[in-house]
Every structure is written in C-alpha cells, then in structure tokens.
N, C-alpha and C positions, 0 to 999 in steps of 0.2 A: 504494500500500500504506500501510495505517495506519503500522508501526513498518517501515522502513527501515533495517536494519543499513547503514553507509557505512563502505568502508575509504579512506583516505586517507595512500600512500605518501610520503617524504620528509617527515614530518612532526617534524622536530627541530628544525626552525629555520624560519626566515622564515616568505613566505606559509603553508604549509604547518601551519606549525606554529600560528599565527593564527587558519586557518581549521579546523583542528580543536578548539582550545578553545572557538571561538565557535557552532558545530557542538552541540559537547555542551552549552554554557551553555545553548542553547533547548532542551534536552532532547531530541536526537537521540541514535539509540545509534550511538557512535563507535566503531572503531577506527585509532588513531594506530600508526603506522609509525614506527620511524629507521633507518637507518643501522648505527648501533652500540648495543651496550649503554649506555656511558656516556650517550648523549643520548635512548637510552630511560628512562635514570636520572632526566633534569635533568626530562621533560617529566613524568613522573608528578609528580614533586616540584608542577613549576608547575601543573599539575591539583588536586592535593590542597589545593595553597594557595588555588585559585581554588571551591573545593569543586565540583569538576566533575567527577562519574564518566566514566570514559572507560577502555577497556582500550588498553593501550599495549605494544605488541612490538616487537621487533626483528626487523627483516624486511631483510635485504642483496636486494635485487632481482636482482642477478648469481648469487646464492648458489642452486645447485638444492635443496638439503637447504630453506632459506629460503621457496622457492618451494612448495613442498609440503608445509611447516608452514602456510603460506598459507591453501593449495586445501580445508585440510581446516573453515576458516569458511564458513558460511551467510552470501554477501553478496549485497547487492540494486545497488549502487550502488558502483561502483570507481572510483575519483580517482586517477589515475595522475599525481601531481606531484613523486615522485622525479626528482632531474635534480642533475649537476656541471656544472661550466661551464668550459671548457681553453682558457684563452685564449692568444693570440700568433698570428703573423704562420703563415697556409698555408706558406711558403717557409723558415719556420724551426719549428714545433712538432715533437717529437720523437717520432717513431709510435709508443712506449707510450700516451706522453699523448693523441696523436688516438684510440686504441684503444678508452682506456678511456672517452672523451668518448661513443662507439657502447655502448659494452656494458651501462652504464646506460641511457644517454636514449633506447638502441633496441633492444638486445638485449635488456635484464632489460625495458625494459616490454612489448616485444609477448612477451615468453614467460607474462609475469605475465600480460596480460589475455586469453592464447590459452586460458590453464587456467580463469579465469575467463566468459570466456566461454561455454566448453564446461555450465558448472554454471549461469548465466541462462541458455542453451538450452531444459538439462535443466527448469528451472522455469518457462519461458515468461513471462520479464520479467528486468526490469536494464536498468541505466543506465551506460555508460559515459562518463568524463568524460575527456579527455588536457589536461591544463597543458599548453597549448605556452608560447608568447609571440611578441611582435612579432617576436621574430629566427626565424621560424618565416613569416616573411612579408616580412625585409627584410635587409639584409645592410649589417655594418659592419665597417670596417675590424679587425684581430684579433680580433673575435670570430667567424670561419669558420668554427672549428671546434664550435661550440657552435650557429652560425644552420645547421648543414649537417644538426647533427640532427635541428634541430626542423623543418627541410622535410621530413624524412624522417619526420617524427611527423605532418607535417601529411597526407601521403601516404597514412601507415599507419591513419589515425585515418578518413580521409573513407574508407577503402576499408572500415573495418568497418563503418562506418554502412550502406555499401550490401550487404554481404553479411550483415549481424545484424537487419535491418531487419524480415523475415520473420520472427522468430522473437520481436517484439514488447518487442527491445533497443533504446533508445536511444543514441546515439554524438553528443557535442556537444564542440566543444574550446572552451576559453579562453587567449587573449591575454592574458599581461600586459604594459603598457608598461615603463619602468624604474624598478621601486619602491626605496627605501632600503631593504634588507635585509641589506646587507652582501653581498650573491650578486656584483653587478657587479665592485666593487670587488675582490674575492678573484681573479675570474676574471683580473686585470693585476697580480697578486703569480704566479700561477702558472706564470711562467718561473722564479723561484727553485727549484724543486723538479724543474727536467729535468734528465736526466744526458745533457749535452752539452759542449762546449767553445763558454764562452760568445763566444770572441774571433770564431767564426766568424760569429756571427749578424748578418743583415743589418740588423736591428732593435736599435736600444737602449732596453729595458724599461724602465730606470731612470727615463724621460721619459715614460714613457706612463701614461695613465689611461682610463679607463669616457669615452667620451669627448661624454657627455650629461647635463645634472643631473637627479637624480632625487627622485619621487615619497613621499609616504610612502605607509607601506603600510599601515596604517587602511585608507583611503581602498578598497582594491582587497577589500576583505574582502565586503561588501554584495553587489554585482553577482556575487561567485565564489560564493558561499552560493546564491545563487538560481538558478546554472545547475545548481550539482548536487541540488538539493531539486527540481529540474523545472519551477519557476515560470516560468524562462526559456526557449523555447522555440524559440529560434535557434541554431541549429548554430555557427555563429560568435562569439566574444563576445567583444570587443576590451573592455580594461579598462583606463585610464577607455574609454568609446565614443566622446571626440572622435580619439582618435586615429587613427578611420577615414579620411577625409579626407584624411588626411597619405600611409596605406597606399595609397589607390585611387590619388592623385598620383602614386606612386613607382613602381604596376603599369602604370598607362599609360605612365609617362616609359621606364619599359625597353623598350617596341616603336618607340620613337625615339631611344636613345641608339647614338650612334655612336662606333664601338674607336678610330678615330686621331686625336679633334678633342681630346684631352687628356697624350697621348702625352709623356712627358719633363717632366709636370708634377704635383708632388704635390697627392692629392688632399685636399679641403679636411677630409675626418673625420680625416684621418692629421696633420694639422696642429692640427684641435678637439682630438686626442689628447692630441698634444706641450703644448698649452695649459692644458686640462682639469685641476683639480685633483681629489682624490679626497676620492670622499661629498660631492658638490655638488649640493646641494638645487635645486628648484625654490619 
C-alpha cells in the first residue's frame, strides 16, 4: 500500500519510542502508543521538537475501554512492542508481579492484535509485527519471568502467521539482543517494589545486575524499521543478526545438556550476575 497507517504500542520510551520518531521523520503516518498520559505528554513534546507529525495516544494494553479506543483506527501495520520486564529469581518473585509480567506481554497483546486482526481480515491485508527479543529464544538467570513471556509471544506470534496467512496478513517477529535502554537494568531494581518479606528470599538483589553488557540502541533502529515497512522478508529477525550463531549454539546445546553433571554448583550467569555492574556497555 502507498500510505501505511503503523501503530506502534509501548512507545514512551526506549526502542519503541526511537523507532516511532524515526518512522515518522521519513514520512510515514504514525501512531505512537504509551503507557500513560504523562509519557504521552513527554513524546509529543519530543515530536514537536523534532518537527515530526505523528499522533500520539495513550493506549494501556491491559485496559479494555483502551483496547476499543484502539479498534476504532484504520491500521494497516500493528507493532506490538509494549512489554515490562519483572525481574528476580522463579523461586522468589511474588505472583502479583509474575501476573502482571502475562497480562501485558501476553494478555493485553494477543487481545490487542485478536481485535486487530479481525479488521486486516475484514480489509484483506496487514502486517503484523511482535517485538519479542533474544529472551524469547534463551533463558537467563532472573530474568524467567520476562524470557517465559516472550516464549509465549514467540508461540503466539508463529501460530498467527499460520492461521492469518490466508487472509493475505503478514506475521514476522523481531529479536532484540540487549540494547542500553534503561529496560534491562530497571528489570534488577524491580524487587524493590514486591510486597514480600525480604528476609525470606533466597536471592540477594542488592548484588545482582543485567548480567551482560549492552548495546546501544541507534544501532537496533535500521534493521527494526525494515521489518515493519516489509523490506524485510524473514519471519525471524535477530537484531544485530550476528547474534544468530550464539542462539543456534545454545538450541543445539539443550538436546545435550544433562540435569546432574552441574548439580551443587553455581551456575556461571548467576555468578556474571553477582559481578556485573549496571548499564555496562559493550
């Protein structure tokens, strides 16, 4: 299609918010998503500043009133990059917190892209896009609850590719590795905010970090632009793409690792953890 309306959830901050300014700066017609009003606030500001038209809403993805303020835009292209990230230890997160980890990064989006979908049916086109990321494909110490989604995004995203396919929808996810955004790092402060009794946890927070340095996030903006414009034409799309290599390593290594050869020994990410300082660059 000539002009492409793209909506593009979680757009308040980070990639998201990146990749919707740069979106509109070529002259695509946008709309940005937040969160909240206030960080619906801040993004028009940095719009206007960048003289970038672009509409900008607030759209809570949990929210059903939200969801049907939504349904009621003509979109051709749906970016589903809303997501939180709840981090800490399986053994100690406190089931609000795992709750709301679901109710965003898989409740609110497959309800968003079901009503969605239903209207690219209706018009016979659209392009659906899922943000996942690498934890959507590998698993690191405290962040379970956040890689548990995105396998669950990854689940939910190839199953629509197979059942939208007939109907002349595209479905393609992207990977991103671990860019500087501030996202990682938030995700190892967010045991401050459980109502729990910290003395029982098995884990001490205070010593842990994002336990890989990370990327800036420039960098990741290029390659994301092109898979939702369609230039890109791979279902898959691991961002930077060397980190393929590392993924297919680690899918093979799991039909060879064995439960008792490490037994009574901490394992080595849980250790990079305790080490790991926070917002460390590559």
């Amino acid at each position: 299609m000539l002009t492409e309306t793209i909506l593009i959830t979680g757009a308040g901050s980070g990639i998201g918010k990146l990749t919707a300014l740069t979106l509109a700066k070529i002259g695509k017609k946008v709309i940005a998503t937040t969160e909240t009003e206030f960080q619906a606030n801040l993004l028009k500001a940095d719009a206007k500043a960048l003289k970038t038209p672009m509409l900008v809403e607030k759209i809570d993805i949990t929210d059903p009133v939200d969801r049907q303020k939504a349904f009621k835009w003509d979109v051709d292209v749906l970016v589903n990059n809303a997501a939180v990230k709840e981090g800490g230890a399986l053994v100690d997160i406190p089931e609000e917190n795992f709750r709301k980890q679901y109710e965003v990064n898989v409740f609110g989006t497959l309800l968003l892209t079901q009503g969605f979908s239903r209207k690219m049916i209706e018009q016979d086109y659209g392009r659906i896009i899922f943000i996942s990321s690498i934890s959507g494909l590998m698993v690191n110490p405290f962040s379970g609850p956040y890689s548990s989604s995105k396998f669950a995004i990854e689940a939910i995203a190839k199953t629509f590719s197979q059942e939208l396919q007939e109907f002349n929808i595209e479905v393609a996810t992207i990977n991103p590795g671990p860019f500087l955004t501030g996202f990682n790092d938030e995700e190892f402060e967010k045991y401050r905010t459980w109502n729990d009794q910290a003395d029982t946890r098995i884990f001490n927070y205070k010593n842990l970090a994002f336990p890989f340095p990370q990327l800036n996030p420039k960098k990741a903006i290029v390659p994301i632009v092109k898979v939702i414009l369609g230039k890109t034409k791979t279902y898959r799309n691991l961002v930077p793409r060397g980190l393929s290599a590392g993924i297919f390593l680690q899918e093979t290594y799991q039909w060879f690792d064995r439960v008792n050869c490490r037994i009574g020994k901490r394992h080595s990410l849980v250790t990079q953890s305790n080490l790991m300082r926070p917002a460390s660059k590559i």
